[in-house]
N, C-alpha and C positions, 0 to 999 in steps of 0.2 A: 456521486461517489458511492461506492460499495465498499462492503467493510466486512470483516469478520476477525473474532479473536478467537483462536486453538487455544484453549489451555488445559494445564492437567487436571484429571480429573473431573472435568466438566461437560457434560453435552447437553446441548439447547433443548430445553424445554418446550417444546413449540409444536403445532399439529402443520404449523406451514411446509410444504411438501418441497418450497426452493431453498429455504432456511437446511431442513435436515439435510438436502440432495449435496449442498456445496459443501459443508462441515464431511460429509461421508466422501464425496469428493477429494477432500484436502489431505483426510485421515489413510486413503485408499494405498494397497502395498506395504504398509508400515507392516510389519511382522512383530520386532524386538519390540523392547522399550528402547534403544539406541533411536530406533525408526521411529517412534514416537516424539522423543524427546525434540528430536531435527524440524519437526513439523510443526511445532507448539509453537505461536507468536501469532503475529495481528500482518492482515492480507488486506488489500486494497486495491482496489479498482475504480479506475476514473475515466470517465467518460466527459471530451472534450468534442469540441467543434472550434474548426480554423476556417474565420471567411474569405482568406486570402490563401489559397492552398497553390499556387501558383509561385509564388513569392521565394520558395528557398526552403531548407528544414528548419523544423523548431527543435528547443531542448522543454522536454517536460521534466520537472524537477520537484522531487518529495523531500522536504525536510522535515525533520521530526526530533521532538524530545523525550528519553526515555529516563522514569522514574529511578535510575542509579546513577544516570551518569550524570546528573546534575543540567547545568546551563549548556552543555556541549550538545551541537547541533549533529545529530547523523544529517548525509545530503545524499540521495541516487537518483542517479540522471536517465534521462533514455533519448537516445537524436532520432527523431521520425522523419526520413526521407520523404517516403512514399503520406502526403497527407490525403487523408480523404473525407467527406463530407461528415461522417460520424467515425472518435477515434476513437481504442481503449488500449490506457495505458496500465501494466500491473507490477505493484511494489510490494514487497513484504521486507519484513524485520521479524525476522524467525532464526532456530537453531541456536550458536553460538552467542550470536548478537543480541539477540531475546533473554537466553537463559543468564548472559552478564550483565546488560545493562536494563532488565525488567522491561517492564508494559510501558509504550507509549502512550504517556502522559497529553502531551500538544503534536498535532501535526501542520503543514501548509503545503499545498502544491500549485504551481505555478506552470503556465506556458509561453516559452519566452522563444522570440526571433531575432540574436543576436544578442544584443543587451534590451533591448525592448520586452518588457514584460507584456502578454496580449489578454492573455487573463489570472485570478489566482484562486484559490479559495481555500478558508485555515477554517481549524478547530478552535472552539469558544476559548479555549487554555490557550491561544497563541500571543505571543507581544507584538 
């Protein structure tokens, strides 16, 4: 999994040339501070493999907790028809959702076929 938090105020200190390239990436077009504001929050990227890609879609599925909103779980799904031998799936919690319910605190994502979970993997903060 890949990761990145936008916040205000902040750019990564770092000589790494993929680090600044996706943060400048993320930030890219933003004009206002309206367009800034929109972009601020945490990005993710996962990177799956299905051995059985034959078999039918799966649902990849990110759930997360964010530091306002208490024990209430956000959930966003994505249906992958088409699997193929290396997959990436991309989730954010930014904008509206970020600037109410703050930084996520614990996340999990999971790949499931049907009700069959096939693999998952969470942040050290998960239950």
């Amino acid at each position: 999994m890949k990761y990145i938090h936008v916040m205000p105020g902040y750019s990564p200190e770092t000589i790494a040339p993929d680090v600044l390239f996706e943060y400048q990436r993320l930030l890219r077009g933003a004009v206002t501070a309206a367009d800034y504001t929109e972009r601020y929050g945490h990005y993710y990227t996962v990177l799956w493999k299905a051995a059985d890609r034959d078999a039918g879609p799966v649902t990849v599925r990110f759930e997360c907790l964010q530091a306002l909103s208490g024990l209430q779980k956000r959930v966003q799904e994505q249906v992958v028809d088409n699997i193929r031998r290396d997959n990436v799936s991309k989730f954010q919690v930014t904008g509206e959702e970020y600037l109410k319910s703050g930084r996520v605190t614990a996340w999990r994502v999971s790949v499931l076929r049907g009700n069959e979970e096939l693999v998952s993997q969470q942040s050290a903060l998960w239950n």
